[in-house]
mmCIF file of the N, C-alpha and C atoms, coordinates in Angstrom:
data_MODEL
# 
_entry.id   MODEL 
# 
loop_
_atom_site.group_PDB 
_atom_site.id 
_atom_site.type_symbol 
_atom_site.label_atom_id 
_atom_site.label_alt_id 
_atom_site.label_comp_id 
_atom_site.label_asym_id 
_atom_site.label_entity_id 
_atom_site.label_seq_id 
_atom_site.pdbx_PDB_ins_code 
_atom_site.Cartn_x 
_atom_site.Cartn_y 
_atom_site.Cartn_z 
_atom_site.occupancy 
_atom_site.B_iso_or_equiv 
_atom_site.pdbx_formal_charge 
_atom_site.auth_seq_id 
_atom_site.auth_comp_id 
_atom_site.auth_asym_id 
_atom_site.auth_atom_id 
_atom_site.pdbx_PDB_model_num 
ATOM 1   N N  . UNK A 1 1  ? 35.222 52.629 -40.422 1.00 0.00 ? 1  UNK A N  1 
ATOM 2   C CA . UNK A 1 1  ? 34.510 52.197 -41.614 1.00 0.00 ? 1  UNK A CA 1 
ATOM 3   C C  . UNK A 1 1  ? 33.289 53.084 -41.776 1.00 0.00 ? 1  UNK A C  1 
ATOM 4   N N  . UNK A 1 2  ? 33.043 53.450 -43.201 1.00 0.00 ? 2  UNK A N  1 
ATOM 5   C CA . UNK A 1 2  ? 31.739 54.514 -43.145 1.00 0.00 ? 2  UNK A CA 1 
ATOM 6   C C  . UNK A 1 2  ? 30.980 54.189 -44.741 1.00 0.00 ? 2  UNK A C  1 
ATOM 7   N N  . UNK A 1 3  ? 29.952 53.355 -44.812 1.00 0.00 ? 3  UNK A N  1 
ATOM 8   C CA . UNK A 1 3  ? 29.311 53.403 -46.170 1.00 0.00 ? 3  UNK A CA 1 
ATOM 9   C C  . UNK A 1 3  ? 27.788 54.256 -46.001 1.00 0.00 ? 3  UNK A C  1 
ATOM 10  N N  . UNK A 1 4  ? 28.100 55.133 -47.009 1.00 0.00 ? 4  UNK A N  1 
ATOM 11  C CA . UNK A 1 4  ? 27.055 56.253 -46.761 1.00 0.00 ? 4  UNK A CA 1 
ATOM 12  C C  . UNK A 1 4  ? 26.605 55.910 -48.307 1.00 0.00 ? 4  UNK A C  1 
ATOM 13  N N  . UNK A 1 5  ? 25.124 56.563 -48.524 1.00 0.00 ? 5  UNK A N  1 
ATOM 14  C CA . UNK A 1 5  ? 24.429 56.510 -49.739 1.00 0.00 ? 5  UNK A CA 1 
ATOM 15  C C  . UNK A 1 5  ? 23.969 57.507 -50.341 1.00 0.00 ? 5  UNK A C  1 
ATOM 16  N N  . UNK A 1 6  ? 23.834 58.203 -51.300 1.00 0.00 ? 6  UNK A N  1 
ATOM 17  C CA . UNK A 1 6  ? 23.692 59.257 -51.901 1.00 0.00 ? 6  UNK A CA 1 
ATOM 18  C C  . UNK A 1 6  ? 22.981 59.626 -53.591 1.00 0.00 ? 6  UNK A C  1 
ATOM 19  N N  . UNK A 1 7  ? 22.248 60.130 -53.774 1.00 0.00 ? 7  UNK A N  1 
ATOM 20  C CA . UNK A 1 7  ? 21.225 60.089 -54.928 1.00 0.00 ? 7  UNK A CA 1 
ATOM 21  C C  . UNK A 1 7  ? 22.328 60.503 -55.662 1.00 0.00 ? 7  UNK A C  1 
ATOM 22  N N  . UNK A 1 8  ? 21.963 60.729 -57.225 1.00 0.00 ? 8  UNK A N  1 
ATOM 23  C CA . UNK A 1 8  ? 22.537 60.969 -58.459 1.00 0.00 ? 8  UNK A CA 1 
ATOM 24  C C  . UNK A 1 8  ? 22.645 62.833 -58.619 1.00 0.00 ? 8  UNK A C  1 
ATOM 25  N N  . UNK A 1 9  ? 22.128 63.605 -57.446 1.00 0.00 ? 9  UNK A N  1 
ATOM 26  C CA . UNK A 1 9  ? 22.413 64.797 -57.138 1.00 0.00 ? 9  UNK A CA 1 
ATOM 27  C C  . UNK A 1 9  ? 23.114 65.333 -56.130 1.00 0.00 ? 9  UNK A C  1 
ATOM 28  N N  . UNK A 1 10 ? 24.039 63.781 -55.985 1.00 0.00 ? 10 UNK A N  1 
ATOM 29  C CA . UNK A 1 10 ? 25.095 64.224 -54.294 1.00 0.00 ? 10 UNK A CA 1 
ATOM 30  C C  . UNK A 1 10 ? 24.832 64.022 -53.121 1.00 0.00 ? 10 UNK A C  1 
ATOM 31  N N  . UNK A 1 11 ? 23.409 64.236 -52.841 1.00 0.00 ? 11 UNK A N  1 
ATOM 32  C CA . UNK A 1 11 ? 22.483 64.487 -51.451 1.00 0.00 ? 11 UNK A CA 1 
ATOM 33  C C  . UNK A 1 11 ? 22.656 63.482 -50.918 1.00 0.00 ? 11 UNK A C  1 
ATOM 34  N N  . UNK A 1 12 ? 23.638 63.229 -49.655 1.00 0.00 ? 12 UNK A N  1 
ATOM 35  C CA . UNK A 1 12 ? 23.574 62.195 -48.711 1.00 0.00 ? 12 UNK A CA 1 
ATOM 36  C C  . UNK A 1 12 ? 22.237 61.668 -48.459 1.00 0.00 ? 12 UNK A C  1 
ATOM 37  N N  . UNK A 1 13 ? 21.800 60.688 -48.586 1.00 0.00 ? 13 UNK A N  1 
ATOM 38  C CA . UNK A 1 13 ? 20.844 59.732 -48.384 1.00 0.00 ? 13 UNK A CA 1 
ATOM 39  C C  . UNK A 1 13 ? 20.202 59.002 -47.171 1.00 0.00 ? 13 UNK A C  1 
ATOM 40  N N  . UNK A 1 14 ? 21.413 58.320 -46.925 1.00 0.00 ? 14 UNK A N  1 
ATOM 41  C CA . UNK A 1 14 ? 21.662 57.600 -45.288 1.00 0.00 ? 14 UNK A CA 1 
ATOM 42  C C  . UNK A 1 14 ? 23.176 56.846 -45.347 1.00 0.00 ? 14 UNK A C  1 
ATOM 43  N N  . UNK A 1 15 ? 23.310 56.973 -44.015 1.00 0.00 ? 15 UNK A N  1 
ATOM 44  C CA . UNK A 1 15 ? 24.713 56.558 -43.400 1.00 0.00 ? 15 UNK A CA 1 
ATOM 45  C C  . UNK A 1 15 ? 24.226 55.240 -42.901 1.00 0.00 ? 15 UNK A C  1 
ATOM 46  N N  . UNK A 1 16 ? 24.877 54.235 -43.459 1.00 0.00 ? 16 UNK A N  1 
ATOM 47  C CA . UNK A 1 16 ? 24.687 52.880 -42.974 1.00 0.00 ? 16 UNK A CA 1 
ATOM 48  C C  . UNK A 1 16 ? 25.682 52.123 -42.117 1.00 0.00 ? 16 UNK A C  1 
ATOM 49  N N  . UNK A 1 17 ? 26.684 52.604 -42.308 1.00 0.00 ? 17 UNK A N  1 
ATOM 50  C CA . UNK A 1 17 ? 27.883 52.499 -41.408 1.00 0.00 ? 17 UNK A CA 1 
ATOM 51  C C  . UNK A 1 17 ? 28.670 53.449 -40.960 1.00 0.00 ? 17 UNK A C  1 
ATOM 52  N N  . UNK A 1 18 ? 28.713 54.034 -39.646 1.00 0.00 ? 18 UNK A N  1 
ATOM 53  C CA . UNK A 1 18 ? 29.487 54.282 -39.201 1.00 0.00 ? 18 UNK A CA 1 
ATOM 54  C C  . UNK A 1 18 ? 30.382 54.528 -37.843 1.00 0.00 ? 18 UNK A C  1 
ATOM 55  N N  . UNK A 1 19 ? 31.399 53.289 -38.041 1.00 0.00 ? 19 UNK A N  1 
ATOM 56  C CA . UNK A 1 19 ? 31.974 52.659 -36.601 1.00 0.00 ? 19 UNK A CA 1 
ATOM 57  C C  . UNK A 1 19 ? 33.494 52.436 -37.110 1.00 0.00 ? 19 UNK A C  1 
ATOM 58  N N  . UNK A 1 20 ? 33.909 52.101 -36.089 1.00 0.00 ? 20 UNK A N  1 
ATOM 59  C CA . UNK A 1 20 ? 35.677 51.731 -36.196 1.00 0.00 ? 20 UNK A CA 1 
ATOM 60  C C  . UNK A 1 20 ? 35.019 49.978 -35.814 1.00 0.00 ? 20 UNK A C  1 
ATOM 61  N N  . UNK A 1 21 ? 35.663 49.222 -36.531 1.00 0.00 ? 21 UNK A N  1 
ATOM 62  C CA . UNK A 1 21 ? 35.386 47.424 -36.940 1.00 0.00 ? 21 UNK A CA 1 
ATOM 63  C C  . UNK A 1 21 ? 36.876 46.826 -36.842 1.00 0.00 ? 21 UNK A C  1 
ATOM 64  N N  . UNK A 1 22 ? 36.827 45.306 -36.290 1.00 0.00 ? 22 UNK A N  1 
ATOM 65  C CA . UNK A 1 22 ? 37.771 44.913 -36.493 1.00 0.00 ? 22 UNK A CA 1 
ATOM 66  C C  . UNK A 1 22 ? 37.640 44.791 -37.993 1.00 0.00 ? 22 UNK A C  1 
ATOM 67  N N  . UNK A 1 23 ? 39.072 43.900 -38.329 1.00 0.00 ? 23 UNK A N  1 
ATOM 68  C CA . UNK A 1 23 ? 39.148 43.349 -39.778 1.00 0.00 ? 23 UNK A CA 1 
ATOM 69  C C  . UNK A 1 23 ? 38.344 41.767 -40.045 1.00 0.00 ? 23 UNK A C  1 
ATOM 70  N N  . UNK A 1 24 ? 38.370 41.863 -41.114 1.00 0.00 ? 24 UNK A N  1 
ATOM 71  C CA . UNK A 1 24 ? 36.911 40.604 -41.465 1.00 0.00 ? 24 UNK A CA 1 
ATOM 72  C C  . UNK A 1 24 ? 35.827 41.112 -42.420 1.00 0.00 ? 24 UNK A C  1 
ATOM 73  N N  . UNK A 1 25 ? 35.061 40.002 -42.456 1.00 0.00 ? 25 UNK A N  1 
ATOM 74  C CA . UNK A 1 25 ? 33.780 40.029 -43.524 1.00 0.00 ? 25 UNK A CA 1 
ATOM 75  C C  . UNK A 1 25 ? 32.605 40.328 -43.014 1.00 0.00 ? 25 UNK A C  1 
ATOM 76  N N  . UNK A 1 26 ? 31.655 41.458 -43.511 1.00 0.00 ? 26 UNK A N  1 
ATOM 77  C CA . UNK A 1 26 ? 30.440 42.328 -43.042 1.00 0.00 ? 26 UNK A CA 1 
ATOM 78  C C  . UNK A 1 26 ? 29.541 42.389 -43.952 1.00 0.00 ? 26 UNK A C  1 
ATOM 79  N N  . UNK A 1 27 ? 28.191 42.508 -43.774 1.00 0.00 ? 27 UNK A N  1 
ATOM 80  C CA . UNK A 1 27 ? 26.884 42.832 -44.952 1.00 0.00 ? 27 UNK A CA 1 
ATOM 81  C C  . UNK A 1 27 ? 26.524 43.835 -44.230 1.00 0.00 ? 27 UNK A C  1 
ATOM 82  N N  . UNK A 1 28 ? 26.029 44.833 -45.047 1.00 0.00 ? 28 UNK A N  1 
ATOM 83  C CA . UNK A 1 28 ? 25.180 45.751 -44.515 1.00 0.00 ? 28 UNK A CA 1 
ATOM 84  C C  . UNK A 1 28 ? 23.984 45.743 -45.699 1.00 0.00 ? 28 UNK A C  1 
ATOM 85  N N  . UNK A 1 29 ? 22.857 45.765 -45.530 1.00 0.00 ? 29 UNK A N  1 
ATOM 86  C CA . UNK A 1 29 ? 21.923 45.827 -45.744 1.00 0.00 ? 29 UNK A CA 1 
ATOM 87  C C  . UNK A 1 29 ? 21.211 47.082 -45.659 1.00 0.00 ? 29 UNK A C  1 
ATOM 88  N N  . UNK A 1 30 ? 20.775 47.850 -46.899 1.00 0.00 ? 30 UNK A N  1 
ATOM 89  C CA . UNK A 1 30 ? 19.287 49.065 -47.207 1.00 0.00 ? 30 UNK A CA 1 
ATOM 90  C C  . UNK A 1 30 ? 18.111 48.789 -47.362 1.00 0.00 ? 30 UNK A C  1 
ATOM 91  N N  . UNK A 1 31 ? 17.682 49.281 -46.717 1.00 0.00 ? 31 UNK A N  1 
ATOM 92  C CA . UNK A 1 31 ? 15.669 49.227 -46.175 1.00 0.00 ? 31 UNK A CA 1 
ATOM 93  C C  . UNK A 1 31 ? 15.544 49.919 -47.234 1.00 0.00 ? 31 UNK A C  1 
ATOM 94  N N  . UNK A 1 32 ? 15.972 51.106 -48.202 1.00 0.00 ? 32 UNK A N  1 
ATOM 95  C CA . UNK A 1 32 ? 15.426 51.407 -48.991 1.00 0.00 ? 32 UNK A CA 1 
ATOM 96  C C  . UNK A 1 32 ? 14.991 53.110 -48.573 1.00 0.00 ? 32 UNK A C  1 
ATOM 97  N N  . UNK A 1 33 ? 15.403 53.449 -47.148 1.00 0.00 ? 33 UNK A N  1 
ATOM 98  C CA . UNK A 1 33 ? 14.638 54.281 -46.514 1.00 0.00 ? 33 UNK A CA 1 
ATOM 99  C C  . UNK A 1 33 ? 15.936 55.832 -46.324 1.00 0.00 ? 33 UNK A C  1 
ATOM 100 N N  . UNK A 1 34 ? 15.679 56.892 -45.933 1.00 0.00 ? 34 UNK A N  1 
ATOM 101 C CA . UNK A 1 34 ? 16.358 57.601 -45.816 1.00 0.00 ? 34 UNK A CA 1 
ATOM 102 C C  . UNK A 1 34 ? 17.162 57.951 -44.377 1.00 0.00 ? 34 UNK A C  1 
ATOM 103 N N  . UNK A 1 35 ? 18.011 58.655 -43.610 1.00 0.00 ? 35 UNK A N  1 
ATOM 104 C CA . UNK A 1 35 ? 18.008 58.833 -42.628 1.00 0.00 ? 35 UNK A CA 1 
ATOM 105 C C  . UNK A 1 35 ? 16.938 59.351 -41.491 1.00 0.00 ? 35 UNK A C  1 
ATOM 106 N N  . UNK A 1 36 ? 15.802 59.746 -42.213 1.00 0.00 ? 36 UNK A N  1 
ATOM 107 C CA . UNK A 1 36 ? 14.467 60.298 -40.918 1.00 0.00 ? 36 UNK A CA 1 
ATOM 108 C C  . UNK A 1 36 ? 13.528 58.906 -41.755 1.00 0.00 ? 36 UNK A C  1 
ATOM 109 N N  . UNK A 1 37 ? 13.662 58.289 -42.090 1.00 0.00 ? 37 UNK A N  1 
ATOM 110 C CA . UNK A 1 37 ? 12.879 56.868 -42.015 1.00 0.00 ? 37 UNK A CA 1 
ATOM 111 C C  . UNK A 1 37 ? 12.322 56.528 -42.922 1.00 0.00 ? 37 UNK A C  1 
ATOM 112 N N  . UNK A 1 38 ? 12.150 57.581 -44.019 1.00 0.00 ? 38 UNK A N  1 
ATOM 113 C CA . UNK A 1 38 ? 11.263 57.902 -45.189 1.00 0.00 ? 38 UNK A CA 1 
ATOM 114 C C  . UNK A 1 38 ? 11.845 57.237 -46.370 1.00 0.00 ? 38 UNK A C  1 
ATOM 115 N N  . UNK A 1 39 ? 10.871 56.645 -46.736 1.00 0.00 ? 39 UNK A N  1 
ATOM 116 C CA . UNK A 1 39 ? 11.099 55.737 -48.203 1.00 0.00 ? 39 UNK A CA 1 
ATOM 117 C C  . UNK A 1 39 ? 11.545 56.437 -48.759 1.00 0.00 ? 39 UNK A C  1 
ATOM 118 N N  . UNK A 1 40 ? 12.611 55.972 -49.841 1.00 0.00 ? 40 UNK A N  1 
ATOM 119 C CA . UNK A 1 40 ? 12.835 56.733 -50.660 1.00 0.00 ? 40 UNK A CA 1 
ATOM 120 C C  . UNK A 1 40 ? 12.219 56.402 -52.604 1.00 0.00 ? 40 UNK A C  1 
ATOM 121 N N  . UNK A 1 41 ? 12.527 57.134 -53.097 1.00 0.00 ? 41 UNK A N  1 
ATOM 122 C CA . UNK A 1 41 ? 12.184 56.508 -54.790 1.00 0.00 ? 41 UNK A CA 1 
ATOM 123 C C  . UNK A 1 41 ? 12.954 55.432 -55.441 1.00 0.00 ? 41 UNK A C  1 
ATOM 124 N N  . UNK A 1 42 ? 12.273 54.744 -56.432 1.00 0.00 ? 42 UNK A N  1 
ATOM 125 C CA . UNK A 1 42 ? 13.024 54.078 -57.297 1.00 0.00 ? 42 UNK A CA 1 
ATOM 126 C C  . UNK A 1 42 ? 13.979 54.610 -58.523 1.00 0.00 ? 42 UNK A C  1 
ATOM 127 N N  . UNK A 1 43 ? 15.337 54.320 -58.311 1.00 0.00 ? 43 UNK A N  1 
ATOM 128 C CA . UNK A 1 43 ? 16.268 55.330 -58.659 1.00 0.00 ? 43 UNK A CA 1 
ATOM 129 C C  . UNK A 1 43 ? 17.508 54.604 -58.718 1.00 0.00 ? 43 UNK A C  1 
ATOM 130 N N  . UNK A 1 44 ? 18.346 55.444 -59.463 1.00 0.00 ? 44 UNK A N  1 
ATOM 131 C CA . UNK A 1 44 ? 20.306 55.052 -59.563 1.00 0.00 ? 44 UNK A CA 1 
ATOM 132 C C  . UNK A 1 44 ? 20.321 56.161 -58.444 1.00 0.00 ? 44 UNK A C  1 
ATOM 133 N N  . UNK A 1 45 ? 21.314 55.088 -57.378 1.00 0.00 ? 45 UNK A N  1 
ATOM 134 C CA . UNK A 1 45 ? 22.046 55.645 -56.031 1.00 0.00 ? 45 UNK A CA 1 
ATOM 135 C C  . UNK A 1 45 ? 23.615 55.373 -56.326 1.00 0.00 ? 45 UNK A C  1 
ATOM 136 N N  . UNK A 1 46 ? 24.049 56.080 -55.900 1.00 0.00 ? 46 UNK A N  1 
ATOM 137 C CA . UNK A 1 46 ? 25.652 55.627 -54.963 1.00 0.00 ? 46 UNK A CA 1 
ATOM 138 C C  . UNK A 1 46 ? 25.725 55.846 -53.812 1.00 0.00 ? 46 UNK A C  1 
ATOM 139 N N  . UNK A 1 47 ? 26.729 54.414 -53.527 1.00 0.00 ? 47 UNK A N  1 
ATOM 140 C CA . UNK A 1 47 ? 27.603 54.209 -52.189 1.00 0.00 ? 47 UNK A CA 1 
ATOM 141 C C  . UNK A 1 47 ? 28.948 54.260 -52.169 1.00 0.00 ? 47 UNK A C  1 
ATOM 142 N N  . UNK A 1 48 ? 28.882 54.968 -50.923 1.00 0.00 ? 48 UNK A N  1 
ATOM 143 C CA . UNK A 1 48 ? 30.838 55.035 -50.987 1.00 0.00 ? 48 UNK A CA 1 
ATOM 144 C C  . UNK A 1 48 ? 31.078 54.465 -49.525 1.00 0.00 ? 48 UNK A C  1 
ATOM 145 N N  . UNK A 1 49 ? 32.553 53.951 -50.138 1.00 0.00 ? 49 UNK A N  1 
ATOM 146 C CA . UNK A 1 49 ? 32.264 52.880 -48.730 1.00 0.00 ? 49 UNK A CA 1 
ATOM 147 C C  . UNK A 1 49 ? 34.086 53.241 -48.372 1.00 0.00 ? 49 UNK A C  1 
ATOM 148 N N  . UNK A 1 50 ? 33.969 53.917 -46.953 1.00 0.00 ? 50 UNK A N  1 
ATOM 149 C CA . UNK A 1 50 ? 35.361 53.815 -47.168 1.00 0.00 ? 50 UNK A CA 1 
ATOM 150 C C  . UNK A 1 50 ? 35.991 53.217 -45.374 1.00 0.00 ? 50 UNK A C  1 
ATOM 151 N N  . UNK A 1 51 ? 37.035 52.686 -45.756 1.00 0.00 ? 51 UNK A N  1 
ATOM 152 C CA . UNK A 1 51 ? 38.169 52.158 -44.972 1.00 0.00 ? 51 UNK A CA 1 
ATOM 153 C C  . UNK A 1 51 ? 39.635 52.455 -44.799 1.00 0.00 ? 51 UNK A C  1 
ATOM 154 N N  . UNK A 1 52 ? 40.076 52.899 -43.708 1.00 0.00 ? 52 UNK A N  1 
ATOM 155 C CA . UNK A 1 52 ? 41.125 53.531 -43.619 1.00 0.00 ? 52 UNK A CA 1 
ATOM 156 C C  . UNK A 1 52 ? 41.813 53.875 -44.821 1.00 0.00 ? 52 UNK A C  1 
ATOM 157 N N  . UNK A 1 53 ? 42.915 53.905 -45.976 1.00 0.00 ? 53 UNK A N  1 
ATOM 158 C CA . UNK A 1 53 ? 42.974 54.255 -46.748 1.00 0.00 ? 53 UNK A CA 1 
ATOM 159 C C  . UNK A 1 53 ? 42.283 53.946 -47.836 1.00 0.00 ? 53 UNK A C  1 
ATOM 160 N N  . UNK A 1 54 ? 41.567 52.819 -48.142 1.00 0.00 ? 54 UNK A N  1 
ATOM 161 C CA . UNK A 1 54 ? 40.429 52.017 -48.936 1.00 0.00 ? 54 UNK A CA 1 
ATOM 162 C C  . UNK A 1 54 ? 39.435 53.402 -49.242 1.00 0.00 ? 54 UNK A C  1 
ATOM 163 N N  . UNK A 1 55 ? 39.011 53.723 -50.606 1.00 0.00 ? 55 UNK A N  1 
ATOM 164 C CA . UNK A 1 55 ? 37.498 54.228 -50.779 1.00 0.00 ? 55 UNK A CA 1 
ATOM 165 C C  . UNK A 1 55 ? 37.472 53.563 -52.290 1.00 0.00 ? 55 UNK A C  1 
ATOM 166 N N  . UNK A 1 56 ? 35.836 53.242 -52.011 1.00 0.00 ? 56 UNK A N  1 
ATOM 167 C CA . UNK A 1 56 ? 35.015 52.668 -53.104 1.00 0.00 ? 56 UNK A CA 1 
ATOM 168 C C  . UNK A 1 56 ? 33.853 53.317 -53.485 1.00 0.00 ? 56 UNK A C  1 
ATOM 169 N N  . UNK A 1 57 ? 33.677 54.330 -54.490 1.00 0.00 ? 57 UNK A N  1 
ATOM 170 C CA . UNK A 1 57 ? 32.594 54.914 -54.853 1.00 0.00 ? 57 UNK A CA 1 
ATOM 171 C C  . UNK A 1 57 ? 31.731 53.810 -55.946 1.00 0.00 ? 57 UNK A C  1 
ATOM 172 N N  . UNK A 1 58 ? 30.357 53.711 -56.168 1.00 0.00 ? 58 UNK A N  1 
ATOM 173 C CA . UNK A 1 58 ? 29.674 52.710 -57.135 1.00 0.00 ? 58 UNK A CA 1 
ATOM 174 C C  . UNK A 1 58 ? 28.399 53.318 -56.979 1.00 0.00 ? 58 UNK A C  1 
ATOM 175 N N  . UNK A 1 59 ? 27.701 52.356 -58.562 1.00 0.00 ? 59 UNK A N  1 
ATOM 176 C CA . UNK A 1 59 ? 26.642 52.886 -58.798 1.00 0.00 ? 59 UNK A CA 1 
ATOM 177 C C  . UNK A 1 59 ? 25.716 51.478 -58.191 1.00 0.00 ? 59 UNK A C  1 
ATOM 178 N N  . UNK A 1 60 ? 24.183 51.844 -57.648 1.00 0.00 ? 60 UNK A N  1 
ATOM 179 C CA . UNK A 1 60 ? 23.356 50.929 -57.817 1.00 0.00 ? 60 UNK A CA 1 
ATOM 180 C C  . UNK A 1 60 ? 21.843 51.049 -58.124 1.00 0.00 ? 60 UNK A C  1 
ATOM 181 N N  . UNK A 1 61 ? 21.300 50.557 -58.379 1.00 0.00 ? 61 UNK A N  1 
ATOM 182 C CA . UNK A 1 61 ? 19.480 51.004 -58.725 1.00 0.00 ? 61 UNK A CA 1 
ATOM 183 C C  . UNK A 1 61 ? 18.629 50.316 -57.902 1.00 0.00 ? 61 UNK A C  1 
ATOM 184 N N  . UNK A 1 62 ? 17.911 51.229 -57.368 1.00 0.00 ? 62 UNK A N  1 
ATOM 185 C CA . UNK A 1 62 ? 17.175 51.006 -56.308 1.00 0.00 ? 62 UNK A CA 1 
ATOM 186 C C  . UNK A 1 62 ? 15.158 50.149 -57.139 1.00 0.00 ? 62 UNK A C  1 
ATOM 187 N N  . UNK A 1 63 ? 14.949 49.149 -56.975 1.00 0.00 ? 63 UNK A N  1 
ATOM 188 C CA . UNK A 1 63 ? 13.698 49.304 -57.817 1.00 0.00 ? 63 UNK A CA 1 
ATOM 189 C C  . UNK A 1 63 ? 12.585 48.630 -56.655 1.00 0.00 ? 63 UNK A C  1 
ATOM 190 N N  . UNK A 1 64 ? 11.687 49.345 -57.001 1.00 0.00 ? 64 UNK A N  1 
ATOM 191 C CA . UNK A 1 64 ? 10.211 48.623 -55.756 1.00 0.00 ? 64 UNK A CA 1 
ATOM 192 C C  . UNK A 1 64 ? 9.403  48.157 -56.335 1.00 0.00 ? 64 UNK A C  1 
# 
């Protein structure tokens, strides 16, 4: 399983998941922050969230 986040210019963001999971129901939760720890802006992000053959690309807006 791997949901990674990425600005509206592609740029990987932060990796919020990534592990092999059983099957079942999960939250993952964004601090808002980047992979070196750093806040990021208020902004339209995407996440892509993918699972063995499963991928889900989407939009979301980040606001502070």
């Amino acid at each position: 399983v791997k949901l990674e986040i990425y600005n509206v210019l592609g740029q990987k963001v932060r990796t919020l998941v990534d592990a092999q999971m059983q099957p079942g129901r999960y939250k993952a939760t964004w601090d808002g922050r980047n992979d070196t720890g750093a806040a990021v802006t208020s902004g339209v992000y995407i996440y892509r969230f993918v699972a063995g053959d499963f991928k889900s690309v989407q939009k979301m807006v980040l606001m502070k």
